[in-house]
N, C-alpha and C positions, 0 to 999 in steps of 0.2 A: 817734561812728562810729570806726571801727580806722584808718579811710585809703584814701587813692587809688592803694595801689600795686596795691588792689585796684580790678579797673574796674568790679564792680559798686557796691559801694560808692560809687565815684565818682559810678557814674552817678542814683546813685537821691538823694544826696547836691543834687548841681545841681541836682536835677530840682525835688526840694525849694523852695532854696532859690528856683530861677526862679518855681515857682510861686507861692508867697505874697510874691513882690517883687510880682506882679502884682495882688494885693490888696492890698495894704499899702504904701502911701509911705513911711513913715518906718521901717523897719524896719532892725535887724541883725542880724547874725549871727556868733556868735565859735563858732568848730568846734574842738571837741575831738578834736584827733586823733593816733595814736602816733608821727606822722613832718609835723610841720607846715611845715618847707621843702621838703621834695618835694612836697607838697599844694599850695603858694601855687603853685607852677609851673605848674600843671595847674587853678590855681583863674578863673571867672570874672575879668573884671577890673574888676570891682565896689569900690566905696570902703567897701562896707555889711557886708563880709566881711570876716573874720580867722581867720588859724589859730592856736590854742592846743597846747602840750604837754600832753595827755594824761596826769594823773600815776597814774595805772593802767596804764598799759605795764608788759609782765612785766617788764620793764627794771629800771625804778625802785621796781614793788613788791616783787620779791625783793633788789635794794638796802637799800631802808628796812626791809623783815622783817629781814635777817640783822644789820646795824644796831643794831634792836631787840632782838634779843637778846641783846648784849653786855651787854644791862642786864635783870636777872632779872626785875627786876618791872615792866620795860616791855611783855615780849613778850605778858603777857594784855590788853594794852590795844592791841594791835597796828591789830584791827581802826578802834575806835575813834579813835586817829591817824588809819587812813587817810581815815576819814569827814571828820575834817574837815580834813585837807588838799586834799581833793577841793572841799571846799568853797569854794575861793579863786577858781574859774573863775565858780562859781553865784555868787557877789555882787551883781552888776549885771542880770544877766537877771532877766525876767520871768516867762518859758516855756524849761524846759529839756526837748527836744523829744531822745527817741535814735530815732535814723534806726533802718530795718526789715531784716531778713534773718530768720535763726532762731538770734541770738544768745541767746534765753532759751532754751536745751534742755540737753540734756546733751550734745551732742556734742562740744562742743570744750571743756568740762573749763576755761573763765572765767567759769561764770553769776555766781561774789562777785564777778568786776571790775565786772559789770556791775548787779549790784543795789545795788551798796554807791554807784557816784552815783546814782542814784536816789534813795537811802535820806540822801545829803547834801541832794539838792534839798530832797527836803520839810522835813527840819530847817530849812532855812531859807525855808519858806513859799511855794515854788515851783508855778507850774502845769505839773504833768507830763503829757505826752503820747508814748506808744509809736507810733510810724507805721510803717505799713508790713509788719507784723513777721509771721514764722510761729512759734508757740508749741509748743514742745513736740515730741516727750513725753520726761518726765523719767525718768533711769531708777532715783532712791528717791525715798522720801517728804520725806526734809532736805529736799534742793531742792524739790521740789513745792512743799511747805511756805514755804518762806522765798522762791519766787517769788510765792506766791500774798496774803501776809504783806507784800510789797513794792508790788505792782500794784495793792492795794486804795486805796494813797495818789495813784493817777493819778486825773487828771480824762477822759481820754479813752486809750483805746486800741484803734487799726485793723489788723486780718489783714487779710493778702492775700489768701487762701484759705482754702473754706469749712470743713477738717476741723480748723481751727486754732481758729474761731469755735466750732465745735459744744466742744472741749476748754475752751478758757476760758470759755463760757457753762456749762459742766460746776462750775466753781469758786463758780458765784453770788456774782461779786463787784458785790453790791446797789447799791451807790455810783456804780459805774463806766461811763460809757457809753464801749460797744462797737458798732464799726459792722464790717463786710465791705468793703472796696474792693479795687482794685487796687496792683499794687506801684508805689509813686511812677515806677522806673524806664523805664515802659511811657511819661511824658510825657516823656520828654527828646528834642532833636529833634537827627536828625544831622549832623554839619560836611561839607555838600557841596562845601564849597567846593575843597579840595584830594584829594579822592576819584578824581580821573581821575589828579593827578600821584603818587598813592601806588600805584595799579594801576601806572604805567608804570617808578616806580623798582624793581618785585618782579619788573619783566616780566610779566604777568598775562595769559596767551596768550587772544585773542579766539577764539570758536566753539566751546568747550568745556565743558561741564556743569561749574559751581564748587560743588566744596561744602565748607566751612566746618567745620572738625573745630578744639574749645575743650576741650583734655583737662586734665583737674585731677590737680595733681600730688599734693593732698593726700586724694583722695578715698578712697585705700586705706587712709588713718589714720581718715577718721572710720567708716570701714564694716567695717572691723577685717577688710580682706581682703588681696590675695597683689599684694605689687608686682609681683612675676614675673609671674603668671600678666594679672594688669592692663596691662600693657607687652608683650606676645606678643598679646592680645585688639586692643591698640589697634593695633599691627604688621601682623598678618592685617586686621586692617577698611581701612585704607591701600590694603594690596596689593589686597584686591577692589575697592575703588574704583578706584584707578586703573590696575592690567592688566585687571579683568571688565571692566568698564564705562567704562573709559576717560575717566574724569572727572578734572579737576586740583586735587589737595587742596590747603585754603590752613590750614597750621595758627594756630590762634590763642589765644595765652596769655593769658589773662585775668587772671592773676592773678603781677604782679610780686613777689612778698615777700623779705625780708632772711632768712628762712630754707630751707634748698631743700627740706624737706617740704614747704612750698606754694608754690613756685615753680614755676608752669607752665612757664618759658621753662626750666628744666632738662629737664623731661618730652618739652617738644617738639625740643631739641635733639638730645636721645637717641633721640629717633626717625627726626629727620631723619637725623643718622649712622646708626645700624643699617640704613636704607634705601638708604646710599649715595649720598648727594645729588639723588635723582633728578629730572629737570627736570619731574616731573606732579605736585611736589609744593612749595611756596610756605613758609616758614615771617616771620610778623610780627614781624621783627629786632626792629625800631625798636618805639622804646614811642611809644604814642599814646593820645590823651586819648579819653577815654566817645564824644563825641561823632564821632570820627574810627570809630573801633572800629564804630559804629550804622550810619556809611556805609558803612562796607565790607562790612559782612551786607548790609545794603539791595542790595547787587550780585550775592547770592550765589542760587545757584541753588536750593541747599537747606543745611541747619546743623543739625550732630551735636556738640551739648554736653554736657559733664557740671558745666559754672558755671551755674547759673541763670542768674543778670544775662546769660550771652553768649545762652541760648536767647531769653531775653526779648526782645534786641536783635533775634533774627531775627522771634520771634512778633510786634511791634509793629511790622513792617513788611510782615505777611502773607507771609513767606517759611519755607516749608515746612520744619519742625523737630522733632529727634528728641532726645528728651534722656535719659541714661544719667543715673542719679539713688542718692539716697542716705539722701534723708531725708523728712520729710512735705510738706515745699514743691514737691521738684518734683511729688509727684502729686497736691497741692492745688489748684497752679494750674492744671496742666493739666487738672484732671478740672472744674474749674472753667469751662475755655473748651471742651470738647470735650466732655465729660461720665464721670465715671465706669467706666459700660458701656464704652467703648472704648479706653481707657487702653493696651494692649496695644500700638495703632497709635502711636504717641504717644512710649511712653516705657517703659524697663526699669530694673529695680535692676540695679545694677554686680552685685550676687555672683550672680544669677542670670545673667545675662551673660557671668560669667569664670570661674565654677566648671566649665564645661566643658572652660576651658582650663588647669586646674590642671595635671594629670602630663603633658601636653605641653610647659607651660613648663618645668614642674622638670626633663624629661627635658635640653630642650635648653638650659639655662641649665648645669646641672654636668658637662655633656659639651664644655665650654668652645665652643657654638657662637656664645657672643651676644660682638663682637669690641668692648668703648666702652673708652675710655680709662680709665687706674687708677682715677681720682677718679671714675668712673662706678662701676665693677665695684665699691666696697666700698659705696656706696648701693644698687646693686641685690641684692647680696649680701645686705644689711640687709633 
């Protein structure tokens, strides 16, 4: 898995491992992750768990490439090193399980980080298992190819959602049992315990319609659409919420990363500034674990996400949710619990969404009306 600074991730992560502790006595688990002291912070506090460095972080593999290529006739062997230094974590384990999202696609431009361990598991006779996952779709046939070339060596692999199933049953991988479930995320259960004293440190005004806005700060990179116009979309939805209808937004970043293309706590800060701090509108300072995060949808009156894991948090608590989407996951799951035919109610693609607000933003972005600090204005400029 990538990490906990994502909180889906996180959650579908625990969710996991809670689950099959409950099958399994003797069991552990050593997690491969890109950031493993921030992870133990937020991890279970389990003796049966460990976090590993990751040595496929773009970090270390654009280290070890450039490295590599000081020496001419290492760098055609580049891949082949990293396979097996990948291999050092796979030793001990039995089952090397990658946790679910839709990291096998094209979208985010790492599908070799992530078939190459894979591809070290099995070298050394591993039982692999994809959980969780949405697959697809790729956008050439390489990838196609060398996923499909890859996944043939699993012994098991689960979609969350059915048009992911119909895709991989499309590849006739003869070998391979394939089931349908749900995203693991949907069982993780949430920490009520400190859920009254985190409403009362945000102030969390009683008698008013709460609703839950999870804006992705990277969503305009994978959908190859208009910051600008995305940021005036999400601005104007604020305002009608809370001047039309008088509801008090609670914004919620989902997704902490070390870079601010996917930093949602940058997205929502820019907003709460441009808004002027206004008191109908709450933003989630403080980081707080999967389990904190679940409680506090659990509270909300209704939840407009564009992170899946944050919709999920609200859908597995029967709390009425709208999700701005990007890829086949969100309209897999949701067409999965609601049905196809209605999808509309439910949920929209971002560029159908903000294409309408294209030459309004542009108008009022270069007529210097949008007021954010420098280090704002050369990201939104970008």
């Amino acid at each position: 898995m990538t990490g906990f600074r994502n909180k889906g991730c996180e959650a579908a992560t625990k969710a996991i491992i809670n689950e099959i502790t409950k099958l399994l006595n003797n069991v552990e688990f050593k997690v491969l992750t890109e950031d493993p002291v921030y992870d133990a912070l937020w991890a279970p506090k389990a003796k049966n768990v460990s976090f590993l460095l990751n040595p496929f972080t773009k970090r270390y593999f654009f280290r070890d490439l450039v490295l590599s290529l000081r020496w001419s006739w290492l760098w055609r062997l580049n891949g082949q090193l990293q396979i097996v230094k990948s291999m050092v974590p796979f030793q001990q384990p039995g089952v090397v399980l990658s946790t679910g999202g839709d990291i096998f696609s094209s979208t985010y431009g790492d599908l070799p980080k992530h078939l190459i361990q894979l591809q070290a598991a099995k070298t050394l006779g591993k039982f692999i298992i994809l959980l969780g996952h949405s697959i697809g779709p790729f956008e050439n046939h390489s990838q196609y190819k060398a996923f499909v070339k890859t996944v043939r060596q699993a012994q098991l692999v689960t979609v969350r959602e059915s048009l992911s199933l119909k895709y991989l049953e499309n590849m006739k991988l003869e070998n391979v049992r394939i089931e349908l479930t749900a995203d693991p995320a949907f069982c993780l259960e949430p920490d009520m315990r400190s859920v009254d004293k985190v409403f009362k440190i945000y102030d969390i005004p009683e008698g008013k319609i709460l609703v839950g806005l999870a804006p992705s700060q990277g969503i305009v990179y994978y959908s190859r659409t208009s910051y600008q116009s995305h940021f005036n979309a999400l601005r104007k939805l604020i305002v009608f919420l809370t001047e039309k209808l008088g509801c008090h937004v609670m914004l919620i970043p989902h997704v902490h990363d070390t870079t601010v293309e996917n930093d949602d706590r940058v997205l929502c800060e820019m907003l709460y500034r441009m808004l002027g701090f206004p008191k109908n509108v709450t933003m989630l300072s403080l980081t707080h674990s999967a389990e904190e995060i679940r409680a506090i949808v659990g509270r909300l009156d209704f939840m407009i996400a564009e992170r899946m894991h944050a919709a999920i948090a609200g859908l597995s608590q029967n709390v009425p949710t709208f999700v701005i989407g990007y890829s086949v996951k969100a309209e897999g799951i949701l067409g999965d619990i609601f049905g196809f035919d209605s999808l509309e109610n439910y949920m929209i693609s971002v560029k159908k969404w903000i294409i309408k607000n294209w030459r309004n933003a542009s108008v009022v972005f270069w007529r210097g009306e949008v007021k954010l600090p420098n280090t704002y204005q050369k990201l939104f400029q970008r």
